[in-house]
LOTIFI-943965 format. One line per field, with one value per residue (C-alpha): x, y, z; chain; residue in one letter; residue number from 0. Coordinates in pm, whole numbers. Each point is the difference from the previous one (the first is absolute). Last residue first. Layout:
// residues N
c1 [X/...]
c2 [Y/...]
c3 [Z/...]
chain [A/...]
res [a/...]
n [NUM/...]
//
This chain:
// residues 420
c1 [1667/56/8/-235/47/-96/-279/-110/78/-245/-265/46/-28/-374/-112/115/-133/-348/-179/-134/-97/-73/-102/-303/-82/-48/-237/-171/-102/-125/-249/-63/-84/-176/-221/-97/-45/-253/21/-84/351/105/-265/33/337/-10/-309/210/290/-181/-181/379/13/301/-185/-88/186/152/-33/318/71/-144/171/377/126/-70/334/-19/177/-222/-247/-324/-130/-86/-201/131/-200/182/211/295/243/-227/69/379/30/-219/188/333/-206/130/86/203/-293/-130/268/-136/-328/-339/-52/-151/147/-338/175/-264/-46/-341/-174/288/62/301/148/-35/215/272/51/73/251/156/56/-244/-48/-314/-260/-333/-303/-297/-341/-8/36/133/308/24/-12/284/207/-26/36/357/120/-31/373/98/-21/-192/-272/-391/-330/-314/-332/-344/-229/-150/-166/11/347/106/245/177/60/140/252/161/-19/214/248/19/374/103/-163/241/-62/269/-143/-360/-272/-286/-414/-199/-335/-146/-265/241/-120/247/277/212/356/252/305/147/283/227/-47/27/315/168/-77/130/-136/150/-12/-6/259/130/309/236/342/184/-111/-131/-50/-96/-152/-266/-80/50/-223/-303/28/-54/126/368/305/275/307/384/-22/283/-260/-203/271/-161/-299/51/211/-298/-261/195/-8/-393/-20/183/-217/-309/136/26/-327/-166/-129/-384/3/109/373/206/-265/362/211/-177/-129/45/328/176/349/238/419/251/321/266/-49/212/-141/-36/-339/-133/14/-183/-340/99/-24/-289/-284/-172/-118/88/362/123/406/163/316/184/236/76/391/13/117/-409/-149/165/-34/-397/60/171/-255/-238/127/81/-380/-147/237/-113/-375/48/182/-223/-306/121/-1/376/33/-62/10/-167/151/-56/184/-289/22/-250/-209/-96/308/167/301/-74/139/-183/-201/75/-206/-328/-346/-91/-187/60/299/164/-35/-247/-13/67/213/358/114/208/-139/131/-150/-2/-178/-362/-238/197/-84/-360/57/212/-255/-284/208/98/-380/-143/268/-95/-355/71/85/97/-201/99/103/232/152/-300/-70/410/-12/-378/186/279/-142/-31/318/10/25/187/188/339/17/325/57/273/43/51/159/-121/-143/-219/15/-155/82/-208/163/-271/-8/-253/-32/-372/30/-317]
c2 [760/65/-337/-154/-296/145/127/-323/-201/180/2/-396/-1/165/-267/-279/168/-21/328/-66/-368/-68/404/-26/-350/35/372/-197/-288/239/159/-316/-166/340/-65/-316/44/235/393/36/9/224/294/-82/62/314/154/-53/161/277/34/-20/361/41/-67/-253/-280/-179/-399/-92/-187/261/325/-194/98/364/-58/45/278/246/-286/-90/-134/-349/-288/-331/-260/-355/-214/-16/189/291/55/-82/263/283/-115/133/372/185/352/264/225/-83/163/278/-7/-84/-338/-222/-311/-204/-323/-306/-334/-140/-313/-146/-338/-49/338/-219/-280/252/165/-341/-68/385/-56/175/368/7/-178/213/-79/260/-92/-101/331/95/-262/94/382/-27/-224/275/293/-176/-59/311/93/-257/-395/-199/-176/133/-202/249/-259/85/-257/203/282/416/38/365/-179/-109/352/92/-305/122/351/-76/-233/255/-18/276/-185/-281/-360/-92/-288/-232/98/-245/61/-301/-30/-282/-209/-286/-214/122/80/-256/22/29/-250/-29/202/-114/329/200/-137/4/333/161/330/343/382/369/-83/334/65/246/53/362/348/182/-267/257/-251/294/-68/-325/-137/96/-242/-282/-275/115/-223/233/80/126/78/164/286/-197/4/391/-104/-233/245/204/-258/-54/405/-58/-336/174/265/-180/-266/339/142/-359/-275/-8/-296/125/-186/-44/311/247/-261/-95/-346/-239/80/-242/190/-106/54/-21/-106/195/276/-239/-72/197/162/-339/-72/308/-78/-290/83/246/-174/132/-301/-295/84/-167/1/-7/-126/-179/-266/-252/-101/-102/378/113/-248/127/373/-76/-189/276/259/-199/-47/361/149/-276/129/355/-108/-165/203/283/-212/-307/-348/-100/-180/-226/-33/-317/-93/-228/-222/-60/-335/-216/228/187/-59/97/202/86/322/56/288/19/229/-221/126/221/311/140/-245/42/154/-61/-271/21/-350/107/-160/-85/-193/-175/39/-229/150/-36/-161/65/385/-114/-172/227/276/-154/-101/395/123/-250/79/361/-54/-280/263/-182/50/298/-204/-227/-327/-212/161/-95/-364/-83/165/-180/-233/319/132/384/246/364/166/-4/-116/-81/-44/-180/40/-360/28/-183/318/90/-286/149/-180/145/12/105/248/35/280/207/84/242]
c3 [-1985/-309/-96/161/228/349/-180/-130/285/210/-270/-21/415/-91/-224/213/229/-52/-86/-383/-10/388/55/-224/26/369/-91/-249/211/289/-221/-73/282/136/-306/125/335/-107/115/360/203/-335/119/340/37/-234/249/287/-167/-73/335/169/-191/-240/-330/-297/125/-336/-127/-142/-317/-279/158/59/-357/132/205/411/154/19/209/-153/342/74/-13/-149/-166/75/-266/253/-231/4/439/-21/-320/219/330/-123/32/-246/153/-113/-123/373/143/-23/184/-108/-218/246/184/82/-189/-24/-113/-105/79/216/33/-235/149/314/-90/-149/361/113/-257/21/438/171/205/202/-87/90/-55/-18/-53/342/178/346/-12/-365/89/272/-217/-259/247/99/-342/-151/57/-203/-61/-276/-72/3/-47/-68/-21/-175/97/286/-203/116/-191/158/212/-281/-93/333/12/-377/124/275/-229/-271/-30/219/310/-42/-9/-267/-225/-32/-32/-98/-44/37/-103/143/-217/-84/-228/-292/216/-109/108/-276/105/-372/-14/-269/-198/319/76/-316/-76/302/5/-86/106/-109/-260/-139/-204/50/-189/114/-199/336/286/252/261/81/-394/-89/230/-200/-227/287/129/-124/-136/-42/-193/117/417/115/54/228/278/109/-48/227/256/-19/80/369/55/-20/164/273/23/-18/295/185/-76/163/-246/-163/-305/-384/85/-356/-178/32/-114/-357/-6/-218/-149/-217/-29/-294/44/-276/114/-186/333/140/380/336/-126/-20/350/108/-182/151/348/-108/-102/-331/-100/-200/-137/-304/-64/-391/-74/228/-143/282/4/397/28/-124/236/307/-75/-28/353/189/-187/142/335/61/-96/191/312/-30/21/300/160/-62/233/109/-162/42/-362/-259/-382/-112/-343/-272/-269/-224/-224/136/110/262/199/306/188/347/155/349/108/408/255/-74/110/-270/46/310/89/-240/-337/-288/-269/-363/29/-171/-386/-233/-274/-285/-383/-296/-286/-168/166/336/0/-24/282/188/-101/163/287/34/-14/220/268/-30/26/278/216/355/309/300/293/-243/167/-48/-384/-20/54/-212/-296/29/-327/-176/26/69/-242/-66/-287/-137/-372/-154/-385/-182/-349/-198/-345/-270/-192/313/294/336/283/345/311/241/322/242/229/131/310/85]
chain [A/A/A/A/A/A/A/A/A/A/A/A/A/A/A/A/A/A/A/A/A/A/A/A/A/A/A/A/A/A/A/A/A/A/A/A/A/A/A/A/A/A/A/A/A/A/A/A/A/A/A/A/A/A/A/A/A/A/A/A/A/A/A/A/A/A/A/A/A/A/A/A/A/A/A/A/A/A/A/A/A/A/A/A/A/A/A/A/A/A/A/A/A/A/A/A/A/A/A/A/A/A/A/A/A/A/A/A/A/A/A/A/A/A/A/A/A/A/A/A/A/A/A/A/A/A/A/A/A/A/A/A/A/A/A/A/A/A/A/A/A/A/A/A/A/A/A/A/A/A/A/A/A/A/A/A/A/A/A/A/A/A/A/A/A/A/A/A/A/A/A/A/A/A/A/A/A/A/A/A/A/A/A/A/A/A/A/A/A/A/A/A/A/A/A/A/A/A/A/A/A/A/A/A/A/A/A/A/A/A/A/A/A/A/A/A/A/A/A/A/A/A/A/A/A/A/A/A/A/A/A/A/A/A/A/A/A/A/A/A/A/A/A/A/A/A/A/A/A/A/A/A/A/A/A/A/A/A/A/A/A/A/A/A/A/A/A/A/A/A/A/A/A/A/A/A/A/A/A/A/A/A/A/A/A/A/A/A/A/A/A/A/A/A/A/A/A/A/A/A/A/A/A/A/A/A/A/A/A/A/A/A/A/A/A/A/A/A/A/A/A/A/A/A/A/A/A/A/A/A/A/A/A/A/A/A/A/A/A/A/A/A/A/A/A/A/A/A/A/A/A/A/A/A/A/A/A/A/A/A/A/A/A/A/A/A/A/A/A/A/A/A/A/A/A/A/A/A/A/A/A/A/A/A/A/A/A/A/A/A/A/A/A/A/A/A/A/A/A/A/A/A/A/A/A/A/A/A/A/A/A/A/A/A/A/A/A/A/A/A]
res [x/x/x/x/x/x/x/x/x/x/x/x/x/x/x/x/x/x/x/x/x/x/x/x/x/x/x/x/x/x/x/x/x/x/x/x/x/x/x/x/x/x/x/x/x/x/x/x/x/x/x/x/x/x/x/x/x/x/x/x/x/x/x/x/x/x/x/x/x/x/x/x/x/x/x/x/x/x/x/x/x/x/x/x/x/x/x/x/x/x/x/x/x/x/x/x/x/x/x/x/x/x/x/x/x/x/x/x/x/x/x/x/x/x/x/x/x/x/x/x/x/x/x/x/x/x/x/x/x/x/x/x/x/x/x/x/x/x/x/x/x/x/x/x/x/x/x/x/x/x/x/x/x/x/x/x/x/x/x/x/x/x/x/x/x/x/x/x/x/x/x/x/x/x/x/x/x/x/x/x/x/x/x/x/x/x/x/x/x/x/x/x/x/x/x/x/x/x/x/x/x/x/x/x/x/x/x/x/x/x/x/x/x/x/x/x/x/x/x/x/x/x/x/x/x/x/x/x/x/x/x/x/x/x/x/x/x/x/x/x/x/x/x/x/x/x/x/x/x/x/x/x/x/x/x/x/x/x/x/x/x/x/x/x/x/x/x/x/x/x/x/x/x/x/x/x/x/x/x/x/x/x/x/x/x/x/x/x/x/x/x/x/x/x/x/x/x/x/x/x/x/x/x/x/x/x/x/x/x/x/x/x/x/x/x/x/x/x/x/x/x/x/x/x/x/x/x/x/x/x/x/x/x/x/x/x/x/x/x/x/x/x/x/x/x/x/x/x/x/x/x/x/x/x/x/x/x/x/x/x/x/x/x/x/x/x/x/x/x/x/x/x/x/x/x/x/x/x/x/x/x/x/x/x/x/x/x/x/x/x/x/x/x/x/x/x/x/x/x/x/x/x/x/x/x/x/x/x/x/x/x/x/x/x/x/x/x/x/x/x]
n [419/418/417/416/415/414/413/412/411/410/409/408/407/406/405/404/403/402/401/400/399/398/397/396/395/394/393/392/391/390/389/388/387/386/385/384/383/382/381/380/379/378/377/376/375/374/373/372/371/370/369/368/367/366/365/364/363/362/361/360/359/358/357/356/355/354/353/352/351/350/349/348/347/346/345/344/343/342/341/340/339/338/337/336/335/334/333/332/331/330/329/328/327/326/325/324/323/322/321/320/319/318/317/316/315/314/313/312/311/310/309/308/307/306/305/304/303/302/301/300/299/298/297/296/295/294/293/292/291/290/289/288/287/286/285/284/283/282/281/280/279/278/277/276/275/274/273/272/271/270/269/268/267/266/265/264/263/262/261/260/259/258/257/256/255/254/253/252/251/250/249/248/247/246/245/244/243/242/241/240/239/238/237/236/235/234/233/232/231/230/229/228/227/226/225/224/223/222/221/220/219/218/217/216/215/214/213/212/211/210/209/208/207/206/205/204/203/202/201/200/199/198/197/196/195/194/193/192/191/190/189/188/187/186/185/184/183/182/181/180/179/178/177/176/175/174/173/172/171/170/169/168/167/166/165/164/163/162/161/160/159/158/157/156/155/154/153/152/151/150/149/148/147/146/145/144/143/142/141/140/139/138/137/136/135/134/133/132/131/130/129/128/127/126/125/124/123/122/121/120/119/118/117/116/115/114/113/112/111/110/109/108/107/106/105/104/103/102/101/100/99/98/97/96/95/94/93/92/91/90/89/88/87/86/85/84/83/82/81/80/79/78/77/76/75/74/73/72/71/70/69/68/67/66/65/64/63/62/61/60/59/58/57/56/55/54/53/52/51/50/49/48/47/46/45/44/43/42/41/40/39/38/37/36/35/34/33/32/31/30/29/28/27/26/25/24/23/22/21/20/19/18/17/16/15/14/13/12/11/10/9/8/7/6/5/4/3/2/1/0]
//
């Protein structure tokens, strides 16, 4: 996964302003349309929710640039351009940005992001830019890398998402394991240059081995503007359909099998299972919805259109279950997209999700695809108004205490403490 972006952000404590650089990984949104028709393998809008999120809320209260590379994989397999180009552009008025390019092949790739950005960090610092602090989103190893080859005076923060070892939960061959394996070594290797943390969950802390260095944890954010100003609710109130909406990573690890199973199980003909995504799963899905017309398949769609259907949904639904690992480092970024639309979500009480969650999320009982039949039907039947609200308190829930605005503030406040 290439995940590289990297911000400027001013700072101004006691009058002075402390600059702050963010590597990471997003792509524009208005090319979005260009690279999803160059890409064999879809984009991940979760990440590139994520980061705009956090630009914006970023933006509320500092002035940040961006630096970044398109999270896209390598030619011709994956991607179907050879050539990355460097493009400097806006997103505000203000920002002086960054598109990092480069040869996009496997290694080389990776070893010339790791060159240009350093190159360009050096750049800024002899034009008379004072460097203080850097942000990392993600655990990705070019710039994991980069960092080590700067003044250890530059305190360094690591957003991490995703721990190394969960990056790639779908089947691969022993030796893509291997090298994975040695690959996740070298992170954790680089992670020890690393000077505070900003975790998805508590438990993260511990195979990270953070020890006595700042942590705080923001399992995710939403944009508060835009769901405040979102008026384009559909009305579902005279429709009799039940619709169930999935939308995310179609992979068998997340549920998705058990997910089509348990729909199967609902014996009535108004019930309807609408899935969008891409993944390993996607062949048996189009198979089934060719075979089956309760089942609709989308395959994967840009965030606006996948937005329109969330508004048409009945309930929303994430069949990834709490057994395994990795699940007490999991918060699914769907959870926050799926409250913030004001519709009832069905799920599992993953390890990693926060008690504070319990009243705003409506849980599968157990692991059999009878369970989660039985939970769909369960909320599917309860009134439309008490879904409504239900759903109301969950939006208002994240919107006031999740948004990032709020979560960018903790960010800041870290970065500015004293003891830091």
């Amino acid at each position: 996964m290439d995940l590289s972006m990297c911000f400027y952000i001013d700072l101004c404590i006691g009058g002075e302003t402390m600059k702050v650089l963010f590597l990471g990984c997003l792509f524009r949104r208005e090319r979005e349309s260009e690279i999803l028709a160059l890409s064999n393998t879809g984009l991940s809008n979760a990440a590139n929710t994520f980061q705009w999120n956090l630009i914006e809320g970023l933006d509320k209260k500092i002035n940040l640039d961006i630096i970044n590379v398109i999270p896209v994989g390598t030619f011709p397999n994956k991607y179907k351009k050879l050539f990355l180009k460097t493009v400097n552009w806006s997103h505000n008025n203000a920002s002086n940005n960054l598109e990092v390019g480069c040869l996009n092949i496997t290694l080389i790739k990776q070893f010339l992001r790791c060159k240009l950005v350093i190159k360009e960090i050096n750049k800024r610092i002899k034009t008379g830019e004072e460097l203080d602090n850097i942000i990392i989103y993600s655990t990705y190893l070019p710039f994991l890398r980069a960092i080590t080859k700067l003044n250890k005076n530059i305190k360094v923060t690591l957003i991490v998402t995703d721990l190394p070892e969960f990056y790639n939960l779908s089947s691969s061959s022993i030796f893509h394991k291997q090298l994975r394996k040695m690959y996740n070594k070298i992170i954790y290797k680089n992670i020890k240059r690393i000077d505070s943390f900003v975790l998805l969950t508590e438990q993260m802390k511990y195979p990270l081995e953070i020890g006595n260095k700042p942590y705080i944890v923001i399992e995710g954010l939403v944009n508060k503007d835009l769901y405040i100003k979102s008026n384009n609710k559909f009305n579902t109130k005279n429709i009799s359909t039940k619709i169930i909406l999935y939308t995310g990573s179609l992979h068998y690890q997340f549920g998705i099998k058990k997910l089509l199973r348990a729909f199967r199980m609902i014996n009535d003909d108004k019930y309807e299972l609408w899935i969008c995504g891409s993944g390993e799963a996607e062949e048996e899905i189009k198979q089934l919805s060719i075979k089956e017309k309760g089942i609709k398949f989308f395959g994967y769609l840009p965030k606006a259109e996948v937005s329109k259907l969330q508004q048409k949904a009945t309930v929303l639904i994430n069949p990834r279950t709490n057994q395994g690992e990795y699940t007490k480092y999991s918060f699914p970024s769907k959870t926050m997209e799926y409250m913030a639309t004001g519709k009832p979500v069905i799920m599992y009480k993953l390890k990693g999700i926060p008690d504070e969650y319990d009243d705003y999320l409506y849980y599968i009982d157990n692991h059999q695809p009878a369970g989660l039949s039985k939970k769909i039907i369960e909320v599917c039947e309860k009134s439309e108004e008490e879904r409504e609200d239900f759903g109301e308190k969950a939006r208002l829930f994240v919107i006031n205490s999740k948004n990032n605005e709020v979560q960018a503030e903790k960010i800041i406040k870290m970065i500015n403490d004293k003891n830091y």
